[in-house]
C-alpha positions in Angstrom: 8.2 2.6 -34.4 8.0 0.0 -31.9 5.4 -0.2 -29.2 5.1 -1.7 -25.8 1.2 -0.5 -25.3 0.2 -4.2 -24.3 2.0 -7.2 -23.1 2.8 -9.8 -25.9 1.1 -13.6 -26.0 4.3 -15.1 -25.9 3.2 -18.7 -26.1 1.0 -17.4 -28.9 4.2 -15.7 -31.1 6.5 -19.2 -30.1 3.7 -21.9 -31.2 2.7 -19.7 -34.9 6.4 -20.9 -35.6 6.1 -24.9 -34.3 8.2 -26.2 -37.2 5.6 -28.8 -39.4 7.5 -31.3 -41.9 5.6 -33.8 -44.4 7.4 -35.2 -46.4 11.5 -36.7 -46.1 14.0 -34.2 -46.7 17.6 -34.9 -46.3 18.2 -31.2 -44.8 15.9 -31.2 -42.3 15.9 -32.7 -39.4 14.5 -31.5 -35.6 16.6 -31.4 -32.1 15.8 -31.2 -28.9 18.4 -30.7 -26.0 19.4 -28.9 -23.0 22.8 -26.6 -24.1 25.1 -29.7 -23.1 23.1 -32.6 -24.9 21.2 -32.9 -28.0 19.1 -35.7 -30.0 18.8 -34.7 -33.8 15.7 -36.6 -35.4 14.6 -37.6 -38.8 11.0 -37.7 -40.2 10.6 -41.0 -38.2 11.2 -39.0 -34.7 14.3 -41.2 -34.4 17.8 -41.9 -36.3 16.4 -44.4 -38.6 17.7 -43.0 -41.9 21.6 -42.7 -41.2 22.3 -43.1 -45.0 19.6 -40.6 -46.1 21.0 -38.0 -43.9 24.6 -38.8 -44.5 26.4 -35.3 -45.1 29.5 -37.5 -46.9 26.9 -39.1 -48.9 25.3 -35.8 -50.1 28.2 -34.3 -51.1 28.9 -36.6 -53.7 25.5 -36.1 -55.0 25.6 -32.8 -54.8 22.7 -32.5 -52.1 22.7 -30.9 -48.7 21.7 -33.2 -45.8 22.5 -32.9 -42.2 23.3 -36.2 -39.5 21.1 -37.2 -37.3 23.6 -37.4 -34.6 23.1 -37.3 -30.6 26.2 -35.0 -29.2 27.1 -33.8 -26.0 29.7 -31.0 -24.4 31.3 -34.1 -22.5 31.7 -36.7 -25.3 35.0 -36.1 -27.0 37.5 -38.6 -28.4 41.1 -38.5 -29.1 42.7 -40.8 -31.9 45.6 -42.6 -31.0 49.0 -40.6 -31.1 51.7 -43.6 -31.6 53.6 -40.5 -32.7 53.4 -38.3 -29.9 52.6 -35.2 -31.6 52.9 -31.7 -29.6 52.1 -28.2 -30.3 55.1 -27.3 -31.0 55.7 -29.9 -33.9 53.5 -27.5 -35.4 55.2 -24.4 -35.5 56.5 -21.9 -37.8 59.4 -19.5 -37.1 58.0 -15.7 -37.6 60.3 -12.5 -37.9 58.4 -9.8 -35.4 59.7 -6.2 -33.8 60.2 -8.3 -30.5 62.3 -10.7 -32.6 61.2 -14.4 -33.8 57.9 -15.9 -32.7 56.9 -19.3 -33.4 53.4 -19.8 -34.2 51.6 -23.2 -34.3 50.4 -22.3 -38.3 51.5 -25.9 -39.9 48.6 -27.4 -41.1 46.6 -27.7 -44.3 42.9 -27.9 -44.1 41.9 -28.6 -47.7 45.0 -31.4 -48.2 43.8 -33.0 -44.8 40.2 -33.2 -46.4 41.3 -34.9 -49.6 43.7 -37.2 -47.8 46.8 -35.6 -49.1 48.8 -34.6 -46.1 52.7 -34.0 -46.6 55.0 -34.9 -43.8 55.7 -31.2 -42.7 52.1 -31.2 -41.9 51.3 -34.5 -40.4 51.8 -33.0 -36.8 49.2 -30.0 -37.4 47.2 -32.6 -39.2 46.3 -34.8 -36.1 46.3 -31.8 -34.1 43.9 -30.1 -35.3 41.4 -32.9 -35.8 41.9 -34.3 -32.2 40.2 -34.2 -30.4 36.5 -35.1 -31.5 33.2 -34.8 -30.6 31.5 -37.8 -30.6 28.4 -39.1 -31.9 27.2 -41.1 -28.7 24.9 -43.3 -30.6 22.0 -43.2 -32.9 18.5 -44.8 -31.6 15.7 -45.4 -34.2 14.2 -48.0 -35.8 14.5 -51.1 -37.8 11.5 -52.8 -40.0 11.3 -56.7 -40.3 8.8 -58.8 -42.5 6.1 -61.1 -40.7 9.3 -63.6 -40.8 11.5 -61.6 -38.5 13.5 -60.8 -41.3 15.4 -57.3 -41.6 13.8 -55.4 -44.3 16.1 -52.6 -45.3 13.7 -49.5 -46.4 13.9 -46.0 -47.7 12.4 -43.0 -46.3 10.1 -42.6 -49.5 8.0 -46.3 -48.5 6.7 -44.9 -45.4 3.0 -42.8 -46.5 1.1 -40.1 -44.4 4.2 -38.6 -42.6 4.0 -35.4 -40.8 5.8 -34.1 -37.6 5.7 -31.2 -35.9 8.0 -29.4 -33.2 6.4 -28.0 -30.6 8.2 -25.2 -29.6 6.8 -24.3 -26.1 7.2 -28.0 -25.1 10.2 -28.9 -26.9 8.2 -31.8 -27.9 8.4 -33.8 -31.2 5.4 -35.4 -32.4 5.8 -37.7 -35.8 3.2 -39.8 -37.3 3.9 -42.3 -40.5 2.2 -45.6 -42.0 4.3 -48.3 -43.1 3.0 -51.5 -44.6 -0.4 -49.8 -44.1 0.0 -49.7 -40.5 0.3 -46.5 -38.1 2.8 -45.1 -36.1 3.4 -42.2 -33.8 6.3 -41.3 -31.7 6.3 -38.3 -29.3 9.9 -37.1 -28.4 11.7 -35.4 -25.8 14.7 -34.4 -24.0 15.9 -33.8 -20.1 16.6 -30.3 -19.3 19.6 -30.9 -17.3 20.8 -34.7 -18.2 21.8 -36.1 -21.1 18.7 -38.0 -21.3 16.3 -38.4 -24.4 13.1 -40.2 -24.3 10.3 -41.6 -26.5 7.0 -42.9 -26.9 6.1 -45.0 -29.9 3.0 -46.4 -30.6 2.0 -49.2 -33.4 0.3 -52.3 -34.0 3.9 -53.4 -35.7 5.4 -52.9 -32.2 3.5 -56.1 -30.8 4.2 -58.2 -33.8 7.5 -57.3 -34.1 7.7 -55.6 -37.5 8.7 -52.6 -36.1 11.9 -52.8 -33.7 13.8 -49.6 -31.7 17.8 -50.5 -32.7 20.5 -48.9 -31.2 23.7 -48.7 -32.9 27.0 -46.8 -32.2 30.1 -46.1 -34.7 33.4 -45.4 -33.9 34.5 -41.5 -34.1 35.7 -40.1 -37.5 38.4 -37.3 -37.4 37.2 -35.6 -40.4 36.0 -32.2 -40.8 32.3 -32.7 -40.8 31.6 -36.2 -40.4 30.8 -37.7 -37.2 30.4 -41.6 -37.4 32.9 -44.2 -38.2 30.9 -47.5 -39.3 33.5 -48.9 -41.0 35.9 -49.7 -37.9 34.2 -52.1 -36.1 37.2 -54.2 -34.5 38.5 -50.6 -32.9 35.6 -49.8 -30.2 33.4 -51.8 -28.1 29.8 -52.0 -26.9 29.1 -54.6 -24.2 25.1 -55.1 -23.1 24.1 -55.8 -19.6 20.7 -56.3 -20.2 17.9 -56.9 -17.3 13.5 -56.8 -16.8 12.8 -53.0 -18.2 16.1 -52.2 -18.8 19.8 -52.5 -20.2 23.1 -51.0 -19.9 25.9 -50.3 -22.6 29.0 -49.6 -21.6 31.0 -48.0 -24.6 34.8 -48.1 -25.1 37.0 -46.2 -27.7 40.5 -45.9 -27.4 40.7 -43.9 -24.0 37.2 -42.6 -23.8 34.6 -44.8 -22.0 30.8 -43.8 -21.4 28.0 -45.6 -20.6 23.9 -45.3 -22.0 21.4 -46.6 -19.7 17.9 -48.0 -20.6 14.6 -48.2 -19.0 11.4 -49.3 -21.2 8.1 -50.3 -20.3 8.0 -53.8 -21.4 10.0 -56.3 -24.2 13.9 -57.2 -24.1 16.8 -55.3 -25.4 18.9 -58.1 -27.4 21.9 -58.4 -29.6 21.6 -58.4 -33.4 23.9 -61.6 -35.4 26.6 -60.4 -36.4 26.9 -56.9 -35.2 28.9 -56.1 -32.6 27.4 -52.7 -31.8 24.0 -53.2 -32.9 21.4 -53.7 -30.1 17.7 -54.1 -30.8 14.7 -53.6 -28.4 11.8 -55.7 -28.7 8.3 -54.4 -27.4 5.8 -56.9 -26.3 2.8 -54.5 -26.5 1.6 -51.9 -29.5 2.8 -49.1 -27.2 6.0 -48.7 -25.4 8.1 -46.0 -23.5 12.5 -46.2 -23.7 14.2 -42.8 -21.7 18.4 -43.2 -22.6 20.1 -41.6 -20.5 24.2 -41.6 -21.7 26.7 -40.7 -19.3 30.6 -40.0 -19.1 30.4 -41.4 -15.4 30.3 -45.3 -14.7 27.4 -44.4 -11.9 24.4 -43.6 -14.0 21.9 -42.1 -11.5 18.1 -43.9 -11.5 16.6 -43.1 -14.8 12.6 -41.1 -15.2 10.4 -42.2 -16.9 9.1 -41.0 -20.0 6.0 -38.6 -18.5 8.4 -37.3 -16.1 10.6 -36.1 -19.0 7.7 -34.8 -21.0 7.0 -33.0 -17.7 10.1 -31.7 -16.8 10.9 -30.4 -20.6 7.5 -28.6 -20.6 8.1 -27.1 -17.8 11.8 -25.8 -18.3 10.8 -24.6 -22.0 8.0 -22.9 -20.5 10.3 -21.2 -18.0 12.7 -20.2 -21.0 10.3 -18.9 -23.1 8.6 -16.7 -20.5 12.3 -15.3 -19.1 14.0 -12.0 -20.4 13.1 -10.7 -24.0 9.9 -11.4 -26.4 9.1 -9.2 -29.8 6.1 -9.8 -31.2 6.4 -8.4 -34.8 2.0 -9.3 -35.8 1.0 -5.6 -36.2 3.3 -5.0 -38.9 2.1 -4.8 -42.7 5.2 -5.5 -43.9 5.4 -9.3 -45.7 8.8 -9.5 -44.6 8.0 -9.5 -40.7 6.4 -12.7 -40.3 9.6 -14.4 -41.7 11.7 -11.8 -39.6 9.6 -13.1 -36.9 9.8 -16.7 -37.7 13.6 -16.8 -38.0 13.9 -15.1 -34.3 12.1 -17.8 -32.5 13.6 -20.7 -34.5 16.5 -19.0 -33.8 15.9 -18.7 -29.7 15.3 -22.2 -29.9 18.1 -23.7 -31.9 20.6 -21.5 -30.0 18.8 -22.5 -26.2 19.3 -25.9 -27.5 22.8 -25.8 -28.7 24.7 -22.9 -27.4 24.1 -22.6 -24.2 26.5 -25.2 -22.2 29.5 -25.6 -20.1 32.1 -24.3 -22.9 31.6 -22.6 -25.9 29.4 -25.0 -29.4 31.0 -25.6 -32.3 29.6 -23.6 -35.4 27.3 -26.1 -35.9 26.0 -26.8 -32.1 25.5 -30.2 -31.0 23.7 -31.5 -33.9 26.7 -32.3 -36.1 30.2 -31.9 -36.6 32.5 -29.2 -38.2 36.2 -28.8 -37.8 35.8 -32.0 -36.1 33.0 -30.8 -33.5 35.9 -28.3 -32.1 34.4 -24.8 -30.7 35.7 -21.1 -32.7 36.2 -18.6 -30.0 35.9 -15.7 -32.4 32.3 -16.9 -33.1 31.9 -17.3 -29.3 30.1 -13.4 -29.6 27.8 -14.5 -32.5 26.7 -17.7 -30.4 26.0 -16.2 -27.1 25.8 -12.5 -27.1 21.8 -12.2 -27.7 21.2 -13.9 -24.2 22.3 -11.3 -22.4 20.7 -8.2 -24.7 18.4 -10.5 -24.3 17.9 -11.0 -21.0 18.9 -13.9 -20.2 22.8 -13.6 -18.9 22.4 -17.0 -17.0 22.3 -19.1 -20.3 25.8 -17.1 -21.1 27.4 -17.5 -17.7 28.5 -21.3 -18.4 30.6 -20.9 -21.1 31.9 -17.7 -19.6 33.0 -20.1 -16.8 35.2 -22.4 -19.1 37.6 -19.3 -20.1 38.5 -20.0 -16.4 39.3 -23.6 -17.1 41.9 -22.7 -19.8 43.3 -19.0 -18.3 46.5 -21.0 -17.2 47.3 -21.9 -21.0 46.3 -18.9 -22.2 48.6 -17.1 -19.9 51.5 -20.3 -21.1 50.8 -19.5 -24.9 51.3 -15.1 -24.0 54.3 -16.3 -22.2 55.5 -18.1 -25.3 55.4 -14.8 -27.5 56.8 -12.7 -25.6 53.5 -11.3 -23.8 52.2 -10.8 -20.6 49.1 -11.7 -20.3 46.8 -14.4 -21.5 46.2 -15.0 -25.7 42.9 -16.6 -26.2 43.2 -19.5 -29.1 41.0 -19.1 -32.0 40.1 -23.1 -32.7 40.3 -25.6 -29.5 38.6 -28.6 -28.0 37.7 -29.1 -24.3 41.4 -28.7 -22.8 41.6 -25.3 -24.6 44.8 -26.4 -26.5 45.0 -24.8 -29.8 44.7 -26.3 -33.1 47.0 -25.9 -35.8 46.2 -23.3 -38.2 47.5 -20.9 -40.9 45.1 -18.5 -40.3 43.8 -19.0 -37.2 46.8 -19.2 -35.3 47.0 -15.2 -36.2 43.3 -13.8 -35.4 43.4 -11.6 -32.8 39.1 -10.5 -32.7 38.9 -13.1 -30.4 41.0 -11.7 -28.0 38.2 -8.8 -26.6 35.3 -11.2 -26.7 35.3 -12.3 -23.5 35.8 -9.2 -22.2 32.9 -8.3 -24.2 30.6 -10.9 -23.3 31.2 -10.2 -19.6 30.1 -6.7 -19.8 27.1 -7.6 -21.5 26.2 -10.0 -18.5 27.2 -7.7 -16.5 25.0 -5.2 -17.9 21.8 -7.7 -17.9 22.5 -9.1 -14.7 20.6 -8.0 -11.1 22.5 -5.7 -9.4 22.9 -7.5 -6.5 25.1 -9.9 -8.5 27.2 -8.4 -10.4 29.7 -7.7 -7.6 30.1 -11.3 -7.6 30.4 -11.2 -11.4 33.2 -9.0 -10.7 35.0 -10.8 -8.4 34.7 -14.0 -9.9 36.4 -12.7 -13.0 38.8 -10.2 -11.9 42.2 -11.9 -13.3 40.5 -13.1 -16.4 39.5 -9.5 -17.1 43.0 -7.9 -15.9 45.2 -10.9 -17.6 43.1 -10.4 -21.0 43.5 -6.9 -20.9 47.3 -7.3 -20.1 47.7 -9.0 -23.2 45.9 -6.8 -25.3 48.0 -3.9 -24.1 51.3 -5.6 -24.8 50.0 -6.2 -27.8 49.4 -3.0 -29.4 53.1 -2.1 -30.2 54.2 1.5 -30.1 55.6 3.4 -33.5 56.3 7.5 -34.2 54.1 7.6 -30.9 51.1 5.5 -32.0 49.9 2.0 -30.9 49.5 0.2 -33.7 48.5 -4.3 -34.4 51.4 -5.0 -36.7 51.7 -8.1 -37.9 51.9 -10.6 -37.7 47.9 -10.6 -37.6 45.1 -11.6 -39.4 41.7 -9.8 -39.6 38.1 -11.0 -39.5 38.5 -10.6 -42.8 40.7 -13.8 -43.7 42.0 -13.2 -46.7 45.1 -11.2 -45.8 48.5 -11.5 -45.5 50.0 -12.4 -42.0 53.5 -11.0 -42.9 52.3 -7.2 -44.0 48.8 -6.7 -42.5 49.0 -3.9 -40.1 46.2 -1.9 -38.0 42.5 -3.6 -39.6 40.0 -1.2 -38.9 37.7 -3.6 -36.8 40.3 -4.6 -34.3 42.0 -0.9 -33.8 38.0 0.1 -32.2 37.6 -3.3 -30.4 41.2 -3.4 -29.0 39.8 0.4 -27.4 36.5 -1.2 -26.5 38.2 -4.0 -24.7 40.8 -1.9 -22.9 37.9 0.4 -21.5 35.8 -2.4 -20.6 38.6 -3.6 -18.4 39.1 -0.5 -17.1 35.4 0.1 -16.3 35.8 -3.6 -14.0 38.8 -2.2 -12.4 37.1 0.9 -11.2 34.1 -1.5 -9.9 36.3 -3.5 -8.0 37.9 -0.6 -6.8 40.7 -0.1 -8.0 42.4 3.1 -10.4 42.6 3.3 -14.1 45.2 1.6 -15.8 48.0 3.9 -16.4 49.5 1.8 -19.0 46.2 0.9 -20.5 45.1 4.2 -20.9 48.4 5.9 -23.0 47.3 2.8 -25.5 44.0 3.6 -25.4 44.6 7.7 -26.0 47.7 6.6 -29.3 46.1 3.9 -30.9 46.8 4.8 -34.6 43.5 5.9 -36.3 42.0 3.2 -38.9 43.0 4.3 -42.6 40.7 6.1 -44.4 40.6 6.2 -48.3 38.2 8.2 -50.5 36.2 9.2 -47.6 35.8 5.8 -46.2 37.3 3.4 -43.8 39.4 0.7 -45.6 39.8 -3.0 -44.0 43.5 -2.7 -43.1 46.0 0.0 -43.4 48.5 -1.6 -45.8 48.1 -2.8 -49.3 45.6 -3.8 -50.5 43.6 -1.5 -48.3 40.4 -3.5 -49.0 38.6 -6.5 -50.5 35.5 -6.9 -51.3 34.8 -10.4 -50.6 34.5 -12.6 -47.5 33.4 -10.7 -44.2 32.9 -6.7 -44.5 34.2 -6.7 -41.0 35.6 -3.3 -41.3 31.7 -2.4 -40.5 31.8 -3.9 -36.9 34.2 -1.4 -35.8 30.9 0.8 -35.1 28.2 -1.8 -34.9 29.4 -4.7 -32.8 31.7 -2.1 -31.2 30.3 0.8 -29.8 30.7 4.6 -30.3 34.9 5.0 -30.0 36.9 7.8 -30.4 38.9 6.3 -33.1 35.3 5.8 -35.6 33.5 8.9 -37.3 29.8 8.1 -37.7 30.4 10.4 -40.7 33.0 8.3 -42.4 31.3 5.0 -41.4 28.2 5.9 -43.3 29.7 6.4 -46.4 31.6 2.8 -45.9 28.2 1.2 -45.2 26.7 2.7 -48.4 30.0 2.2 -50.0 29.8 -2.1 -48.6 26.3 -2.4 -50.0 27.3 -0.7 -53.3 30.1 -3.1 -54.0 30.0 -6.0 -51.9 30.9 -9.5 -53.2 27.5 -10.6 -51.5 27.8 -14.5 -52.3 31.0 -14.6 -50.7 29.0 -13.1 -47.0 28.6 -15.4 -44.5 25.4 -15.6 -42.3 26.7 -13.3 -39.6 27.7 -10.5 -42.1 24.2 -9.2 -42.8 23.8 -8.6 -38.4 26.6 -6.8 -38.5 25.4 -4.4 -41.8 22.1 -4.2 -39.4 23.8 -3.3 -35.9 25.9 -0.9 -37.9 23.0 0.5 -39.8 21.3 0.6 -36.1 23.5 2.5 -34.6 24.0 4.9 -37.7 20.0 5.7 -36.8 19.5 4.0 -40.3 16.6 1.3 -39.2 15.7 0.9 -42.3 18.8 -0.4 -43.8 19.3 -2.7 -41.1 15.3 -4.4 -41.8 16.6 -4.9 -45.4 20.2 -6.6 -44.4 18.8 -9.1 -42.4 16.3 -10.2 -45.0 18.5 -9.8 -47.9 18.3 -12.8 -50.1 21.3 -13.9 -50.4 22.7 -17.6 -50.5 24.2 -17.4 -47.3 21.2 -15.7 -45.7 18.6 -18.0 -45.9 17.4 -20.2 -43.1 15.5 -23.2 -43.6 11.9 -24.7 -42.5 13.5 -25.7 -39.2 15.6 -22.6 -38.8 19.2 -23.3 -40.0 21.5 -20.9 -41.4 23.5 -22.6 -44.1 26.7 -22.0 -45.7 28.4 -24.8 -47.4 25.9 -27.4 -48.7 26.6 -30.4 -46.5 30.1 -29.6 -45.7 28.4 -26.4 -43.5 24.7 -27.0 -43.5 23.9 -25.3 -40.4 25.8 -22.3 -39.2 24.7 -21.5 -35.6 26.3 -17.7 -35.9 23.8 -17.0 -38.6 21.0 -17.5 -35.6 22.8 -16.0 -32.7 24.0 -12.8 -35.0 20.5 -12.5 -36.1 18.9 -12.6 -32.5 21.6 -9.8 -31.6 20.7 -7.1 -34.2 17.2 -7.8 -33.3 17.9 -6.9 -29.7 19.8 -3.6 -31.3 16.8 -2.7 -32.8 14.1 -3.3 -30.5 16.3 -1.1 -28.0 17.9 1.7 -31.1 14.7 1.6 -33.0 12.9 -0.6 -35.7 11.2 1.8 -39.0 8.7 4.0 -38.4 6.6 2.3 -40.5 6.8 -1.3 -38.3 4.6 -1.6 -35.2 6.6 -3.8 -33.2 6.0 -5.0 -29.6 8.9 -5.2 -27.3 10.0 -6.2 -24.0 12.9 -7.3 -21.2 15.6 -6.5 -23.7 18.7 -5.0 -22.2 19.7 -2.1 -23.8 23.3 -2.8 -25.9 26.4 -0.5 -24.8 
């Protein structure tokens, strides 16, 4: 059982975890950030080693590596559209009970990644890869011989290299020899700007072996990449420079930002024959460069690189002392330590990269998937821990953004016949959704927000959740609008007919009707709405409620819950999402504990366990939580499986380098361990707890 007898060391559980590397590994690299900005570093403590970390690269090879990008929530490019390519050039007619729909469906993922795109689906093509997020620059460091000659060098010819991450800090501290000389570089990130700072230190500084370059690409609007080096003639980089610092104002296409130096002594200078290659060269063995990169022309005055170091200190100090801490030390289990390890990698990687002004992308700000765009369905597994964890502030922001979009949510309803807004599944900053054959059909989305909100709700103070409330009151009642319309009426039964596509992806849009999962969230999200009209004063929703007391039951087969309620029932592959319907979603009148239990023995009988992805085995804990089976749920989010493994600096991957961090994987994990430090961990675990806020 878990104990709360004495209050838990929490600097003492973060700093066992500081993340140590000693040796170049293309899958590993170290961030620090803010939530809205992020600097990705190799071994060196900078972005020297673009090649050895190319994800493109890798692939061929048959190697996983990650980029060592620097991303923002701001930076975002849009390819020319000489074209002029809508939404709607990207729509399919679709037979429904209210007659045809058109869906925006047309596009091809796999033909797009192989270069094969047919003319039907050029439109969904550059839709759904534009916008971008952009990789605002990469800052590390170039080597030259005694000459002044560039000396192009591998990771393997620099000796003694070890780097740690100091987690309480977010610091980065990395120490290499190269030609026999030292070299350390401490570095560090703004909490609130997107501002990254370093302090290197070398005799190869002074005589100019060792240089700090700065180079930028153009954006790439593949799947995963994030770097165009090949386009130089379609952006622009143009150097002010000045005594202790420079300015680089960057151009490409429409999207202009600018990056602002300050350094303690040398020049920043243009490299021959590079247009977007600028090099700064120290005058002393030791020198300090903050960067500070901006979307605004007027950059404000930069810090320096101790006030930085100060600031992040503080602020990580700050997070890691705010809502929930476990502390899993007095258990004799072998597995705890790791359990332990993953859930404060995890707290930092998701502080670093899920916690801005709109909801990440799967894999944060570190690098790019579905060209950097964010997946509202995994909106839950990204952000839902801060609030059962108590920390609802670091969810509020990209609760805000639904705000920012509710007027084309409401548009796209109003297209298909609904009241209401429909939340997109796959969108960039704007909110406008991307072409999809699946996506354009998911519906789990839909409740999320409503979701989310109660959970902040929930871990907010009570003097402001009125506000909360207030604030939100249309989203809440134009979400729920939706949802009702939605659920279509049959023999006296609300049912989700199609067409729809579950969690579960691997169904048929034309024939999938009522999947077990969305039947109990659709309830769930109804009463939550319900619950914030009654706090704002206002009655039930009569409407709302005769859905809520006829939605059709989920199938049942053999005793168990099936996925959906039309052939083929169930697959055992993919996500066993069926599970979430009493996990993720709480107790419901449409879910039997009973018959959920056998389908969660049933799942871990027969499940197709390669094929899970890294939020899977959270939801086979939260259901095995709230099933009182504590046990099961310890041994699901440990299971080794190839999916469910998380590196030496805390990444969930999926995919090798086309998904090599999966920021779900973490945020999924940190909720099931709030479940269980609330529901219950084994008897036979001593685990400390506190602050956590107790799930619904």
């Amino acid at each position: 059982m878990s104990t709360n007898t004495r209050p838990i060391d929490r600097e003492a559980v973060v700093r066992r975890h500081n993340v140590a590397i000693t040796k170049p590994n293309a899958e590993h690299i170290l961030s620090v950030g803010n939530g809205d900005f992020a600097y990705s570093a190799d071994i060196t403590g900078m972005q020297t080693f673009t090649s050895f970390h190319d994800q493109s690269t890798a692939i061929r090879q048959g190697v996983t590596a990650v980029n060592t990008a620097t991303m923002s929530s701001w930076g975002w490019h849009e390819m020319p559209n000489p074209d002029g390519f809508v939404l709607d050039d990207a729509m399919s007619d679709h037979t429904t009970r209210r007659g045809v729909v058109r869906y925006p469906d047309r596009h091809d993922m796999e033909g797009a990644m192989r270069g094969q795109v047919s003319d039907e689906n050029r439109p969904g093509a550059w839709l759904n890869s534009n916008p971008q997020r952009l990789d605002l620059g990469r800052i590390g460091f170039t080597f030259r011989d005694p000459n002044g000659d560039l000396v192009d060098i591998e990771p393997g010819l620099l000796t003694n290299t070890e780097q740690e991450l100091d987690l309480w800090s977010g610091t980065i501290t990395s120490r290499f020899r190269y030609d026999g000389e030292p070299v350390t570089v401490l570095t560090v990130a703004a909490p609130d700007t997107s501002t990254v700072a370093f302090n290197v230190s070398s005799p190869l500084l002074a005589d100019g072996r060792l240089r700090i370059a700065l180079r930028f690409p153009y954006a790439h609007p593949g799947f995963f990449q994030t770097s165009d080096w090949d386009n130089p003639e379609r952006h622009t980089s143009t150097l002010a420079a000045s005594h202790h610092a420079a300015t680089i104002a960057r151009e490409l296409d429409s999207t202009r930002y600018t990056v602002e130096l300050g350094f303690t002594n040398g020049m920043v200078r243009t490299v021959a024959n590079d247009t977007h290659t600028f090099e700064l060269v120290a005058e002393s063995d030791q020198i300090e460069l903050v960067a500070h990169f901006s979307e605004k022309a007027a950059v404000p005055q930069l810090s320096s690189f101790d006030t930085v170091l100060n600031a992040s200190g503080k602020s990580w100090e700050r997070f890691w002392c705010s809502g929930a801490a476990v502390d899993f030390s007095g258990t004799m289990d072998t597995r705890a330590q790791e359990l332990e390890r993953r859930v404060i990698l995890s707290q930092y990687l998701t502080a670093v990269n899920s916690t801005g002004v709109m909801p990440p992308a799967e894999t944060g700000l570190i690098t790019n998937s579905w060209s950097g765009k964010s997946h509202l369905e995994m909106h839950f597994w990204h952000a839902a821990h801060f609030a059962t964890w108590g920390r609802p502030e670091l969810l509020l922001p990209s609760l805000h953004w639904y705000l920012s979009i509710l007027d084309r949510a409401k548009t796209t309803a109003t297209s298909q016949g609904y009241p209401g807004a429909r939340w997109p599944k796959q969108v960039g900053p704007d909110g406008r959704e991307s072409p999809d054959p699946i996506g354009s059909f998911l519906v789990w989305q839909q409740p999320h927000v409503l979701y989310l909100l109660e959970l902040a709700w929930q871990a907010s103070a009570p003097e402001a959740r009125s506000a909360l409330v207030l604030e939100f009151a249309e989203l809440v009642d134009e979400t729920a609008a939706f949802m009702a319309a939605f659920a279509e009426e049959r023999d006296g039964q609300f049912h989700l007919l199609a067409p729809i596509m579950p969690a579960q992806e691997f169904y048929d849009v034309t024939t999938t009707e009522d999947p077990t999962y969305e039947l109990a969230y659709w309830w769930w999200g109804l009463e939550i709405a319900q619950l914030w009209r009654e706090r704002s004063g206002s009655d039930r929703h009569t409407t709302w409620s005769t859905v809520q007391d006829n939605l059709a039951p989920p199938h049942v087969e053999d005793g168990r819950y099936t996925a959906i309620a039309t052939e083929p029932y169930l697959r055992r592959d993919d996500h066993p999402a069926l599970l979430a319907a009493l996990g993720v979603v709480p107790p419901t009148p449409l879910i039997d504990p009973a018959i959920m239990t056998s389908t969660l023995t049933n799942v871990l009988e027969t499940w197709d366990w390669p094929s899970a992805w890294g939020w899977d085995f959270p939801v086979i804990a939260m259901t095995a939580s709230r099933l009182g089976k504590a046990d099961i749920a310890i041994d699901a989010l440990l299971r080794d499986e190839i999916k469910n493994r998380f590196t030496v600096v805390g990444h969930n991957s999926q995919m090798g380098s086309i998904l090599p961090i999966y920021l779900p994987g973490n945020g999924s994990l940190l909720a099931a361990v709030s479940m269980l430090a609330t529901n219950g961990f084994p008897d036979s675990w001593d685990v400390q707890t506190e602050g956590f806020t107790p799930w619904p």
